[in-house]
C-alpha positions as CSV (number, residue, x, y, z in Angstrom):
1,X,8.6,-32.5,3.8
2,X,11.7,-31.0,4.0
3,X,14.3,-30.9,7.5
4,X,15.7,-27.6,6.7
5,X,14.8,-24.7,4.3
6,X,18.0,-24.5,2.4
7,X,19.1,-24.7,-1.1
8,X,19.0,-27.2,-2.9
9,X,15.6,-28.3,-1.1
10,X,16.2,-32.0,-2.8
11,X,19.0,-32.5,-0.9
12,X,16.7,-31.9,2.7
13,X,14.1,-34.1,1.1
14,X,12.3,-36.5,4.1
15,X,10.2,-38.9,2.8
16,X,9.0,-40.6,6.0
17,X,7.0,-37.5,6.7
18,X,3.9,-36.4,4.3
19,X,0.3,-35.1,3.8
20,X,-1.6,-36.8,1.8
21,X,-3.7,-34.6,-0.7
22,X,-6.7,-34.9,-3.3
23,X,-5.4,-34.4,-7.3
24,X,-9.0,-32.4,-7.4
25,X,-11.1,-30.5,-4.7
26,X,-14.4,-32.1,-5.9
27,X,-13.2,-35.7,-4.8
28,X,-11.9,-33.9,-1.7
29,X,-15.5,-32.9,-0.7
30,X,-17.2,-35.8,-1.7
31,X,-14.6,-38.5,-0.3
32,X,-14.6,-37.0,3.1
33,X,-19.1,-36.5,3.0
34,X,-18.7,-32.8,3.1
35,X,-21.8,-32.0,2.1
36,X,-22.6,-29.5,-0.6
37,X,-25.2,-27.5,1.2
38,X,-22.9,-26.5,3.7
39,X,-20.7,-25.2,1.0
40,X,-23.6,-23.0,-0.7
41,X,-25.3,-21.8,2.4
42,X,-22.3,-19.8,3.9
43,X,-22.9,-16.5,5.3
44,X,-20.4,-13.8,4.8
45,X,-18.2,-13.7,8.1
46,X,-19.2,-17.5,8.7
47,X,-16.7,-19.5,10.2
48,X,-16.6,-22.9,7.6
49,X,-15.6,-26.2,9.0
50,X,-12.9,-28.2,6.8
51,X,-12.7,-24.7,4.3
52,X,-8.8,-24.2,5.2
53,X,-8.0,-28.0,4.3
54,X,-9.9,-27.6,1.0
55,X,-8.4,-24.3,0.4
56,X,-5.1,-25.8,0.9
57,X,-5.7,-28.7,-1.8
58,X,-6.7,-26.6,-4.2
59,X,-3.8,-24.3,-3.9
60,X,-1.6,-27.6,-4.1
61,X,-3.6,-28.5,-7.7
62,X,-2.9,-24.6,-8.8
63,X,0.9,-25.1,-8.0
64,X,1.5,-28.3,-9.6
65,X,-0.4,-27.1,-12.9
66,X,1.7,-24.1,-12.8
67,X,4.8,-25.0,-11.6
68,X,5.3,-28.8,-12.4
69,X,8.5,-29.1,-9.8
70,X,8.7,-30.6,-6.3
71,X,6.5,-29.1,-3.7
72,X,7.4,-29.5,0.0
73,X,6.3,-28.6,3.3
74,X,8.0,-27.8,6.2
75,X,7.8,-28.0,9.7
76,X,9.7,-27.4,12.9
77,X,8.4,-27.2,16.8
78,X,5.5,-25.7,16.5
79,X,6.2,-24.0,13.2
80,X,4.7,-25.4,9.6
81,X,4.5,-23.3,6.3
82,X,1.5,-25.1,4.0
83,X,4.1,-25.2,0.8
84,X,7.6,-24.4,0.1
85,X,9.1,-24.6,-3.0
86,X,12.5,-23.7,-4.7
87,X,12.9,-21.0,-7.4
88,X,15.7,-20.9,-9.3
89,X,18.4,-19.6,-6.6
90,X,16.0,-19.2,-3.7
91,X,13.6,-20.7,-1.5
92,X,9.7,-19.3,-1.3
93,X,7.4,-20.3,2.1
94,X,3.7,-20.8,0.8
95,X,1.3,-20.3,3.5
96,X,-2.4,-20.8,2.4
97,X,-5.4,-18.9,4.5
98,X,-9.2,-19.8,3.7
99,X,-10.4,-17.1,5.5
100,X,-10.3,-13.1,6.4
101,X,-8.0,-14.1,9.5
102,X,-4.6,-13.9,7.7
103,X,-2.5,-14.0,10.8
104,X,0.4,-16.5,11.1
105,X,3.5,-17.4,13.8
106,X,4.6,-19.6,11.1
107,X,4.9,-17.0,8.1
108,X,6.2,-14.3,10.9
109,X,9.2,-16.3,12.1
110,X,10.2,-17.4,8.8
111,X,9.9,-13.2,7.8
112,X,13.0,-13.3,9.5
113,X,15.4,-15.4,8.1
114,X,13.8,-15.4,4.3
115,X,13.9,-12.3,1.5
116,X,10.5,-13.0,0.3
117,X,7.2,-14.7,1.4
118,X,3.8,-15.5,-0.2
119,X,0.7,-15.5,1.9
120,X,-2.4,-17.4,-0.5
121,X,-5.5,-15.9,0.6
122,X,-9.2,-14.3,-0.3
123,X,-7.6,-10.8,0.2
124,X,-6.8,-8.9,-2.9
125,X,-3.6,-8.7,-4.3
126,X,-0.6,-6.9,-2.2
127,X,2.7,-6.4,-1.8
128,X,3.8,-5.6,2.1
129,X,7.4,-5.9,2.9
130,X,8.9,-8.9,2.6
131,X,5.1,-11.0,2.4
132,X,3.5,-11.0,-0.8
133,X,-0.5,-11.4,-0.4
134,X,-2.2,-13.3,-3.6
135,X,-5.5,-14.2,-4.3
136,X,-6.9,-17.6,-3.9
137,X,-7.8,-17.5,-7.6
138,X,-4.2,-16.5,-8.8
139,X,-2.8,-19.1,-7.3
140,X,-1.5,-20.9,-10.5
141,X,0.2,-17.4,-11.2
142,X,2.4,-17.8,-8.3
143,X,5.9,-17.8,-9.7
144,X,5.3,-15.0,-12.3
145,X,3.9,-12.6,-9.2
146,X,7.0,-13.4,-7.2
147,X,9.4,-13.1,-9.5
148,X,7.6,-9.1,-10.4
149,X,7.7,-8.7,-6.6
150,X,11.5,-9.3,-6.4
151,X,12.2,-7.1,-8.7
152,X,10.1,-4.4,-6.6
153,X,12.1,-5.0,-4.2
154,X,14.8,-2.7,-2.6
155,X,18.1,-3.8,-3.9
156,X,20.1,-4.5,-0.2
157,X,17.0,-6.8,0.9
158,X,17.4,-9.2,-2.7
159,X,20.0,-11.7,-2.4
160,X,20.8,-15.2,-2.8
161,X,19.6,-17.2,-0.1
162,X,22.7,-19.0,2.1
163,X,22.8,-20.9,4.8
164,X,24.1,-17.7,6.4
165,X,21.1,-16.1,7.3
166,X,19.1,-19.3,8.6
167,X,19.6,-18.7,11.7
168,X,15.9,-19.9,12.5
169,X,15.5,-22.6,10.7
């Protein structure tokens, strides 16, 4: 976890708050006697206990594979974004959605203090405004999306984030 979103995320490092995740999915499921029916007998539109926790560890495997650098949370009030993780001279909120239901307070509030977020999800690839949707399977692709979405950006919204604008947070 980390107290506040600023740079260098290291140095806002809290150690005596943590999830605890699975290094693989599989033993996820089978440590916590899911059972594998209920995984292969969903409807489309059903609502699937325990699907946002497992979505969430697998994003977590995706993003250390990928990324191989410190991975934090964060979490404030009643505010938590699933991942956040520093790239070169700015900070990117990772919120992870199992579901079709891609609405969150979290990802809005932090909209306003942030250039850029990334919203992991089963909708397709998208780029709206400042939130960046990617699929659940490109999770591991991550960093190269973000950095092409940057660069779509308009040029007054890029810039370096400073404790200036975290107002929020």
């Amino acid at each position: 976890m980390v107290d506040k979103y600023l740079l260098p995320l290291k140095g806002y490092e809290n150690t005596k708050h943590f999830k605890v995740y699975m290094p693989d999915t599989g033993l996820l499921r089978k440590m916590s006697d899911y059972p594998v029916s209920s995984l292969l007998e969903i409807k489309k539109g059903e609502n699937i206990p325990f699907k946002g926790t497992i979505a969430e560890n697998y994003v977590l495997q995706e993003l250390n594979a990928a990324y191989r650098k410190n991975i934090y949370y964060w979490a404030k009030n009643n505010y938590e974004i699933d991942f956040v993780i520093q790239i070169n001279d700015y900070v990117l909120p990772v919120e992870v959605k199992a579901g079709q239901n891609v609405r969150s307070i979290s990802m809005t509030k932090i909209l306003e203090s942030v250039d850029i977020g990334v919203r992991i999800s089963m909708r397709n690839l998208s780029f709206d405004g400042k939130l960046i949707n990617i699929p659940l399977v490109l999770a591991g692709e991550l960093v190269r999306l973000v950095e092409a979405g940057r660069r779509l950006l308009p040029a007054q919204i890029v810039h370096k984030y400073t404790q200036s604008n975290n107002s929020v947070l």
